[in-house]
N, C-alpha and C positions, 0 to 999 in steps of 0.2 A: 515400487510401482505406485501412482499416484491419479487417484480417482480424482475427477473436478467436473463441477458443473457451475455456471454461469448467467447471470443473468444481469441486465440495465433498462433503464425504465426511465423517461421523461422525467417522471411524474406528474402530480395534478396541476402545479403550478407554471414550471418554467415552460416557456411554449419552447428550445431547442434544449437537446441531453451533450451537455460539455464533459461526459464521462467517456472516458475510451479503454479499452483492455485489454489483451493480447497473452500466448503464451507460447514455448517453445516444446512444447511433449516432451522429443526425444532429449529433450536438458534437462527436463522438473522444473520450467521455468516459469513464472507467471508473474502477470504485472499490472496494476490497477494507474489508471491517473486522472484527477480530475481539474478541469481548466478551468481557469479563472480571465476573467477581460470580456466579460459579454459577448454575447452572439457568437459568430465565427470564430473571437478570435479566443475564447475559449474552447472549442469547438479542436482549432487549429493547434494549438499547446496541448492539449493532452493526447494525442495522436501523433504530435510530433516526440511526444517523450518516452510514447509504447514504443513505435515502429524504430528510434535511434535506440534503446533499450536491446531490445530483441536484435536489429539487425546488428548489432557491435557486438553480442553474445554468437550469436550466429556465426560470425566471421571468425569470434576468437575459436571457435569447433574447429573450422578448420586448419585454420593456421593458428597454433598456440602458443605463437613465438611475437602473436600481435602485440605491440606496445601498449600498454596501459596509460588511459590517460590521468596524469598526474603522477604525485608519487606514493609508491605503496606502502602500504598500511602492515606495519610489521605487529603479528601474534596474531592475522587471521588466514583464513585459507585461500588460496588461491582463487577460489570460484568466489569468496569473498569480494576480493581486491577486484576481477573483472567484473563485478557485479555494480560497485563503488564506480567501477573505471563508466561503465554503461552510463551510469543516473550522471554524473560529471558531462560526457558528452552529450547526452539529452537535454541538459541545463544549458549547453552552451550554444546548441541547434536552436533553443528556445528566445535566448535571449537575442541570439544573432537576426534571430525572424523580425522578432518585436522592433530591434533594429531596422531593418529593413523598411517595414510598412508602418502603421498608424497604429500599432498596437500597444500602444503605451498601457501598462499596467498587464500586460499578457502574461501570464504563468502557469502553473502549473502545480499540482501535489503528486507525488509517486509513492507508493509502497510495492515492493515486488521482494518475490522467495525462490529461491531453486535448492531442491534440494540434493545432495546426492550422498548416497548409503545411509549412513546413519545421522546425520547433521541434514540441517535447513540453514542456509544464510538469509537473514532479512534484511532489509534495507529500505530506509525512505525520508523524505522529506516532505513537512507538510503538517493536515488533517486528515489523511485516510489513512484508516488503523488497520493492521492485524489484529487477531483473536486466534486462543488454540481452544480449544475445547478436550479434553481426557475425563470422561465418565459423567458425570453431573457438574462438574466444573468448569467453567470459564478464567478465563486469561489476557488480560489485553497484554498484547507483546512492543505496543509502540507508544508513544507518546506525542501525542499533538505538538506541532508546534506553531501552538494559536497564543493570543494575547490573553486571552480566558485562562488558557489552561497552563501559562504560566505564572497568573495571578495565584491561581492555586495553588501549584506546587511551593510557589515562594509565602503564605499562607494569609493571603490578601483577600482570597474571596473563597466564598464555599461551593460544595458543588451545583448546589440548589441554587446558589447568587450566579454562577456561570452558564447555567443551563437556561438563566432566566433571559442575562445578558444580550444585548441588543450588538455586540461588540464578538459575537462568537465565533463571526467573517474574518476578522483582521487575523490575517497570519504574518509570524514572524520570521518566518523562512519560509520559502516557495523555487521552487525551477524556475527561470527564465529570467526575475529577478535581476540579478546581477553574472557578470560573465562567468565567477566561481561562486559554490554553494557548499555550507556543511551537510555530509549526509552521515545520517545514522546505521550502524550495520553491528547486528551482533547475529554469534552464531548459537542455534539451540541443538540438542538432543530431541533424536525424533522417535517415539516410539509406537507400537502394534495399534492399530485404528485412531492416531490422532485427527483430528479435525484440525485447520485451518482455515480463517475466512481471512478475504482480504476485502475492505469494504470502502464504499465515500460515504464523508459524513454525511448524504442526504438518508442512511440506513439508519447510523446510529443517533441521529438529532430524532427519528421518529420509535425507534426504539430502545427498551433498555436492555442491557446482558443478560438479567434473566429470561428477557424472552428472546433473545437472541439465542440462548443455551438449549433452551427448552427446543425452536425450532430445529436446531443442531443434532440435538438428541435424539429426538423424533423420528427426525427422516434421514434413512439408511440411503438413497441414492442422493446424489451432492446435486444433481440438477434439482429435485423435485426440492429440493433444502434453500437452493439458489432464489427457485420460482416464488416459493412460499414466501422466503422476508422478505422479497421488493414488495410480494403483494402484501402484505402484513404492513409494510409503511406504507403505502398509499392508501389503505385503509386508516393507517391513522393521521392521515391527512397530506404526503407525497409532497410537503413543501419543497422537494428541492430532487435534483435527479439522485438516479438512486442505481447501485453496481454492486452486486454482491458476487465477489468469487467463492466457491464453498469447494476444499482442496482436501482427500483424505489419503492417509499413506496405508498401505496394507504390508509395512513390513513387521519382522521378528521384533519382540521386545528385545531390547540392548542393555536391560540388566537391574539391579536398586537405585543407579545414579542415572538411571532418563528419566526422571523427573528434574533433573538440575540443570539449571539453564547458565549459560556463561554469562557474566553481564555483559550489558550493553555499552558499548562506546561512543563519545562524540568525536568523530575527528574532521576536520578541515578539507574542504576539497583545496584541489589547486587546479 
C-alpha cells in the first residue's frame, strides 16, 4: 500500500507553473514532469508527458497483450519495460506537438515510479530527481541529466562550481527533443516505511537534502510533508515552479538485502 501526498506551487518568480503530475492508485503509479519552451508551451509538454504516461499504463491494465513501444529491455521486469514503453511514447506525443505548432524548443523532464510487491521501478529523463529516505538517511536515486552535472561526474567542476553555475538550465537529454529518447530505469528493493519524493528542480535548487531529510522525517502524513517543502522553497526564495510528490510504502520488511539496490541502467529508447 502506498501513501502520497502532493503538492505544486508557481512560486515567487515565474508568473505560469509548467510543472504537471499525475498518478494511477490502483498501479502504485506516479509521475512528475516539468516543461520546458516558455509559457504554454511548457505548460503543454509536461501534461502532455503525464496524461500519454498514465493513459498507456492504463490501457496496458487492461489489455496486457498491448505492444510495447520499442524494443524491450531484457534483465528488467515487465512493469519495467511498460514503464520505459510509457516515457517513449510521451517523448514522441511531445515532439510530434512541437512539430505541429511553433513550439520550437518544447520539452520536457519526467521521473515516474510504480511500484508493485516488493520492487519500485524508476524511470526518467531529465532534471527532476527522486529521493528514498530510510530512517535519518537520504538517497538521491536519479541522476540529472544537465550539462552541470555532467561536468561533475566527469570531474570538471565541483559541486559548489555547479550550484553557482549560470548553465544549470542546459539539459542534455529532455522528452520531446528529438523523435527517440534515452531513458533511464532501474529497479529498487522497497522496504517497511520507506519514503520516496519525486521532485522538479524548482525544490532542490532552493533546498538542500539535509533539509529535504529532516522535512521527510518529521512529517508522518506525505501531504503535510508535500505542503511543507514547497513552502520551505518559496521561503527561500521560489525562483522557479516548484512539485513535490511525497510517496510512503507501508509494507513488511523483505529482509538483510532491502537495503541493496540493483544498479542502474542506461539504455536507448527506439
Amino acid at each position: 500500500m502506498i501513501e502520497s501526498g502532493s503538492r505544486t506551487d508557481t512560486g515567487l518568480v515565474r508568473q505560469s507553473n509548467e510543472d504537471s503530475f499525475g498518478s494511477l492508485p490502483d498501479l502504485d503509479l506516479f509521475v512528475l514532469s516539468d516543461g520546458m519552451g516558455g509559457l504554454e508551451f511548457g505548460e503543454v509538454a509536461s501534461r502532455l508527458a503525464v496524461e500519454t504516461i498514465l493513459d498507456h499504463c492504463r490501457e496496458a491494465k487492461t489489455d496486457p497483450k498491448l505492444p510495447l513501444n520499442g524494443t524491450p529491455i531484457h534483465g528488467v521486469s515487465d512493469v519495467s519495460n511498460r514503464l520505459v514503453s510509457a516515457i517513449r511514447l510521451a517523448n514522441l506525443a511531445i515532439h510530434r506537438e512541437a512539430q505541429r505548432g511553433n513550439g520550437s524548443g518544447m520539452g520536457a523532464t519526467v521521473v515516474a515510479v510504480q511500484f508493485a510487491g516488493e520492487r519500485m521501478s524508476l524511470a526518467h529523463v531529465g532534471d527532476s530527481r527522486a529521493y528514498r529516505t530510510q530512517g535519518r538517511d537520504i538517497e538521491q536515486l536519479t541522476h540529472d541529466h544537465s550539462f552541470v552535472a555532467e561536468q561533475v561526474r566527469q570531474g570538471n567542476m565541483t559541486d559548489e562550481e555547479a550550484s553557482a553555475s549560470k548553465l544549470q538550465n542546459v539539459l542534455i537529454r529532455a522528452l520531446g527533443v528529438a523523435p527517440e529518447v534515452e531513458v533511464d530505469i532501474t529497479e529498487e528493493l522497497v522496504t517497511e516505511n520507506d519514503t520516496v519524493l519525486l521532485c522538479s528542480d524548482g525544490l532542490t535548487r532552493e533546498l538542500s537534502n539535509a533539509q529535504i531529510a529532516a522535512v521527510l522525517r518529521e512529517e508522518e502524513d506525505p501531504q503535510e510533508a508535500a505542503n511543507r517543502l514547497v513552502a520551505l522553497a518559496n521561503q527561500a526564495g521560489g525562483g522557479d515552479n516548484i512539485t513535490a510528490m511525497v510517496l510512503r510504502s507501508a509494507q513488511r520488511p523483505v529482509g538483510a538485502f532491502a537495503c541493496i539496490s540493483r544498479m542502474g541502467r542506461w539504455f536507448k529508447g527506439h
